[in-house]
C-alpha positions as CSV (number, residue, x, y, z in Angstrom):
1,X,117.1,117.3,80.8
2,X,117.5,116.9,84.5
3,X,120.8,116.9,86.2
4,X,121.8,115.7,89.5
5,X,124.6,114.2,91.0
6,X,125.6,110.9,92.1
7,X,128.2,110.0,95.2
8,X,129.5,108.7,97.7
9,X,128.5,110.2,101.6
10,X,130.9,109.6,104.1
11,X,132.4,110.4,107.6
12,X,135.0,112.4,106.5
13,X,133.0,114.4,103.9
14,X,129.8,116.9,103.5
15,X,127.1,115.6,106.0
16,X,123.6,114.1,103.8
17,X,121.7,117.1,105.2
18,X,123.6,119.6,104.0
19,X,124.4,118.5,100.9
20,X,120.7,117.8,99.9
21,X,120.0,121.2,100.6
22,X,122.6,122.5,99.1
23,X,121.6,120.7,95.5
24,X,117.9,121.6,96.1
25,X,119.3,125.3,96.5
26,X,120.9,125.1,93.2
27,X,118.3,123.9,91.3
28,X,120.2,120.2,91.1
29,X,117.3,117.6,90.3
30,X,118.4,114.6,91.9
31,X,120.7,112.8,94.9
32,X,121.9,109.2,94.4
33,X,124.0,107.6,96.4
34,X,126.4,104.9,96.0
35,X,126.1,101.6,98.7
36,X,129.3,99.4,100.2
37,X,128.5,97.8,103.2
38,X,132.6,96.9,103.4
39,X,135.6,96.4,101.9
40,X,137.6,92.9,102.8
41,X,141.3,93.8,103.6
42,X,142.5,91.1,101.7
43,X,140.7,91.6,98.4
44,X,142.0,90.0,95.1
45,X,139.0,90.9,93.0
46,X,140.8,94.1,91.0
47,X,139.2,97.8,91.4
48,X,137.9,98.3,87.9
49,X,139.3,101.6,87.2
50,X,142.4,100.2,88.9
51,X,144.9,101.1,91.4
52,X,144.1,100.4,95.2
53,X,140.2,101.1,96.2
54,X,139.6,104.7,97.4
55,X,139.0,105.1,101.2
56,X,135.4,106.3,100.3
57,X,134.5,102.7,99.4
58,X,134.7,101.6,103.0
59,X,133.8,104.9,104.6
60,X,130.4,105.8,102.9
61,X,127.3,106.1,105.1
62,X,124.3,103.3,104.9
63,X,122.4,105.5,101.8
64,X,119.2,104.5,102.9
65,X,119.7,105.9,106.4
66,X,121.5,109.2,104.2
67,X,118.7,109.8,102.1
68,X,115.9,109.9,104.6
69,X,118.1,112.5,106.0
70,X,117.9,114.5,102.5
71,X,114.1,113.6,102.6
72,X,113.9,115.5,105.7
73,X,115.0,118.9,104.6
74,X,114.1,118.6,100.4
75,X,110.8,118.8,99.0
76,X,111.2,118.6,95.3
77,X,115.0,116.7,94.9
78,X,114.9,113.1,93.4
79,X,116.6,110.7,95.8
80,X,117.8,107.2,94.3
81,X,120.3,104.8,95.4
82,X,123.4,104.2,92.5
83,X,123.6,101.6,93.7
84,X,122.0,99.3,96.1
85,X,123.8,96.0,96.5
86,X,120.6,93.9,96.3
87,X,122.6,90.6,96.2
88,X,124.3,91.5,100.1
89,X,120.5,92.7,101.2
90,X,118.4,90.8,103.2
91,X,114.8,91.4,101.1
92,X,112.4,91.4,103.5
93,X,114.2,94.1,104.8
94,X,115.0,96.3,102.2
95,X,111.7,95.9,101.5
96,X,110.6,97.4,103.9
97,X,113.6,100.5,103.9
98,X,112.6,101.6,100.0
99,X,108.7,101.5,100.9
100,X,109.3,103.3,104.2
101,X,112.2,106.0,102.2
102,X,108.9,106.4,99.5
103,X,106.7,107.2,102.5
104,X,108.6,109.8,104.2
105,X,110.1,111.8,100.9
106,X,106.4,111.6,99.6
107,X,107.1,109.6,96.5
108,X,110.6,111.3,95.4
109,X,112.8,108.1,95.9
110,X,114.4,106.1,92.7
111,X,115.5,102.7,93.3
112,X,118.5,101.6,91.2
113,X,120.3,98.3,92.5
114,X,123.0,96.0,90.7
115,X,124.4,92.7,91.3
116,X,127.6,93.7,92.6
117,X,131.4,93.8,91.3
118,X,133.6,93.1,94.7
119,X,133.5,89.2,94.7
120,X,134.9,88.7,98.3
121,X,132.5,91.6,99.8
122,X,129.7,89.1,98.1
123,X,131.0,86.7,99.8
124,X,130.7,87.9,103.2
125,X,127.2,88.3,102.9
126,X,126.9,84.3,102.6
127,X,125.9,84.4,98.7
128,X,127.8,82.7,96.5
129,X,129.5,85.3,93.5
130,X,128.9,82.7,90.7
131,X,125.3,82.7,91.1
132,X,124.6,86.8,92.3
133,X,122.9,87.2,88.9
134,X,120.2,84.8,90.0
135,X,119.8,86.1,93.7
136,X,119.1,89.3,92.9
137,X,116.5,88.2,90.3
138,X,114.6,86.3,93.1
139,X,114.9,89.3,95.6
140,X,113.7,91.8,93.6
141,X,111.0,89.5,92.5
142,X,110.3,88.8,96.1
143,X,110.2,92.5,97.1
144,X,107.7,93.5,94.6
145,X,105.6,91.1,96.0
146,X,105.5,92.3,99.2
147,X,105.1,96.3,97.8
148,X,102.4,94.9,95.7
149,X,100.3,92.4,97.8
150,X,98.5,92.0,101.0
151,X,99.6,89.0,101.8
152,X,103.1,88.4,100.3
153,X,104.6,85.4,100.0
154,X,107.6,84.0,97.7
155,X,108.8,80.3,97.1
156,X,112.2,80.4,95.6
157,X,115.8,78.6,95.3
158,X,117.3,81.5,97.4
159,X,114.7,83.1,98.9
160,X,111.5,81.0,100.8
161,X,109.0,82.5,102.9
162,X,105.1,81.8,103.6
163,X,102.4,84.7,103.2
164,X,103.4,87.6,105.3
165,X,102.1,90.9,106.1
166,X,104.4,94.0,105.8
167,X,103.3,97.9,105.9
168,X,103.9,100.7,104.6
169,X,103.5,100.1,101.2
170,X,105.3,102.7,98.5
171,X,103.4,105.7,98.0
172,X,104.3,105.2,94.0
173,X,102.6,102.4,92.8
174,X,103.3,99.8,92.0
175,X,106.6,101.0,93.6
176,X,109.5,102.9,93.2
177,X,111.0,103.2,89.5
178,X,113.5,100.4,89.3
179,X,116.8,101.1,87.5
180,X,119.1,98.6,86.8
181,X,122.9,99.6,87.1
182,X,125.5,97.9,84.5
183,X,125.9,97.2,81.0
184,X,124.4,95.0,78.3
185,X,124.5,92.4,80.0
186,X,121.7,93.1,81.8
187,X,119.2,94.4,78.9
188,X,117.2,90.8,79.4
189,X,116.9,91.4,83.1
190,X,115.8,95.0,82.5
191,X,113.2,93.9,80.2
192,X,111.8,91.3,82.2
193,X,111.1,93.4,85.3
194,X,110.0,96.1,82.8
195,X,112.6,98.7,84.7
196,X,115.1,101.5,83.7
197,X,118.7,101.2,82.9
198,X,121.2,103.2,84.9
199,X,123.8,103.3,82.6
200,X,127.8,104.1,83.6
201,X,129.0,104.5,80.3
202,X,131.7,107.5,80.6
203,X,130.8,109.5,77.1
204,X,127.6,110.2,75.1
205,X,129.5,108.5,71.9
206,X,129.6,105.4,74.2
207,X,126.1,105.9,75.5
208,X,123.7,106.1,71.8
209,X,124.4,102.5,70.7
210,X,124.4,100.4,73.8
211,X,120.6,102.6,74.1
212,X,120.3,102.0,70.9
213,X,120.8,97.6,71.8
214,X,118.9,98.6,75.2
215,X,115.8,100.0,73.3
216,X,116.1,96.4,70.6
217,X,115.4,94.3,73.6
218,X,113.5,96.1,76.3
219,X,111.0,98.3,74.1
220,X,111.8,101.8,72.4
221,X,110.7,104.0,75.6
222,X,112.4,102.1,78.3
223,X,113.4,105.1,80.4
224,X,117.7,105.8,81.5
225,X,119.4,107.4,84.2
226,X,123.1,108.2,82.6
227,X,125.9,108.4,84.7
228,X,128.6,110.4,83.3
229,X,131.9,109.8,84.1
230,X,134.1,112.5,82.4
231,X,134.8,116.2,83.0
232,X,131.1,118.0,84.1
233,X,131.4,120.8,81.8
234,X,128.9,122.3,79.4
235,X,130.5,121.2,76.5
236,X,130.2,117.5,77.4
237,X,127.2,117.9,78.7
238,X,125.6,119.3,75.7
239,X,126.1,116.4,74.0
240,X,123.6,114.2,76.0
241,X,121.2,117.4,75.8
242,X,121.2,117.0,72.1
243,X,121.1,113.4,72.7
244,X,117.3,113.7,73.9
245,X,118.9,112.7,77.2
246,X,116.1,112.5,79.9
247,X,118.4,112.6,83.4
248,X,122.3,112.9,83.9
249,X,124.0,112.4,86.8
250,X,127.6,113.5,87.4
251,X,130.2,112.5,89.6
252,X,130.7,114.8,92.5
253,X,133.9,114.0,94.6
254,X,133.8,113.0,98.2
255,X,134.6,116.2,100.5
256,X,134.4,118.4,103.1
257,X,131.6,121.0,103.4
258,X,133.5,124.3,102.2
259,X,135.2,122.3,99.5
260,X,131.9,120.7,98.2
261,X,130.0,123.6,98.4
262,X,132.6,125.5,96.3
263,X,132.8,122.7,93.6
264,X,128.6,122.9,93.6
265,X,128.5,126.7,92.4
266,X,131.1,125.7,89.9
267,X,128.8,122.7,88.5
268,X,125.8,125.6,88.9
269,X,127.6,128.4,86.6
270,X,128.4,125.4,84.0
271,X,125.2,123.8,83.2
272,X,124.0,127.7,83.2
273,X,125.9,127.5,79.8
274,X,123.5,125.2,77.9
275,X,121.8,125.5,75.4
């Protein structure tokens, strides 16, 4: 079982290169990094774990700009976006930002995208919340197009353009491994674009019968990504290991560099513990 660690890189915390050499130090398998591009002022769409939304929801770094920093100074740590907003994301472009990301950390980058949660922020980027679902169908369909064709071209309700060419195509082919982010709602849309899930779910209990519902509708070796959300210790990890969990990411709080690097060696000498 892999474990890596997903989060959020900001100003006012640990810098991307030095964190993704810190994890690669420590034998940490993977880096994901979690995308706002803002947070309206005036928001009425609640935070779901409640209370006001942290400062590190309008302060994180653009993670595709982060990442090719960790590409630079890694050579075997997994790198994935948790996740990119695909619905606020213009695709020709990011398009072009996950094949180039592939290209320069030599086929190590994991692409997991959702549809978004923060209506107003949606909003902003000229999409309509009541029909993101649909968007971000046609984008991602529209991107593998142009990772997977000469000459690309896409005819849609929400996204329209005639045969273009675009370059660097991924180094993994067809393209990255596509994770979706959310819940069973999504199972259909997983299956369709034959990706992974990137579940959230905050316990292993919660975890083995959404896969379980996962599994009845996308194919019994759909692969998973599991976030998970609780305390990182050995004891709750062990439960995913005996799970047959492939890759678990945990949560690792937005800080400085002393105080990350501290809480890294603490995460190190607790997954030493399992079994």
């Amino acid at each position: 079982m892999g474990i890596g660690v997903l989060t959020f890189v900001t100003d006012e915390g640990i810098g991307p290169v030095e964190l993704a050499g810190a994890l690669e130090e420590r034998g940490f398998e993977s880096l994901f990094l979690a995308e706002h591009s803002h947070i309206p002022v005036d928001t009425k769409t609640p935070y779901p774990s409640g209370g006001p939304i942290p400062p590190k929801y309008y302060r994180t770094l653009d993670p595709f700009v982060a990442l090719t920093a960790a590409a630079a100074v890694t050579q075997n740590l997994l790198l994935g976006t948790g996740i990119a907003l695909v619905v606020q994301r213009d695709p020709i472009h990011t398009a072009k930002e996950v094949a180039s990301l592939d290209v320069v950390s030599r086929g190590r980058f994991r692409f997991g995208v959702g549809v978004g949660w923060l209506r107003e922020e949606i909003t902003n980027h000229g999409v309509n919340p009541a029909v993101r679902g649909r968007v971000v169908d046609e984008r991602l369909d529209a991107m593998m197009q142009i990772w997977t064709q000469e000459k690309a071209e896409f005819h849609g309700e929400f996204v329209d353009f005639d045969p273009i060419y675009s370059w660097p195509k991924p180094v993994q082919q067809p393209y990255p491994p596509l994770y979706l982010g959310g819940g069973p709602a999504g199972f259909k849309r997983i299956a369709r674009l034959h990706a992974g899930w990137l579940s959230m779910t905050p316990s292993v209990q919660e975890l083995s019968p959404q896969l379980e519902q996962l599994r009845e509708v996308a194919g019994p070796e759909v692969p998973s990504i599991n976030f998970h959300g609780g305390e990182p210790t050995a004891k709750e990890l062990q439960g995913y290991l005996d799970f047959g969990a492939e890759h678990i990411l945990v949560d690792l709080p937005t800080e400085p560099r002393d105080e990350t690097l501290r809480y890294l060696d603490g995460l190190q000498a607790e997954f030493a513990k399992l079994a």
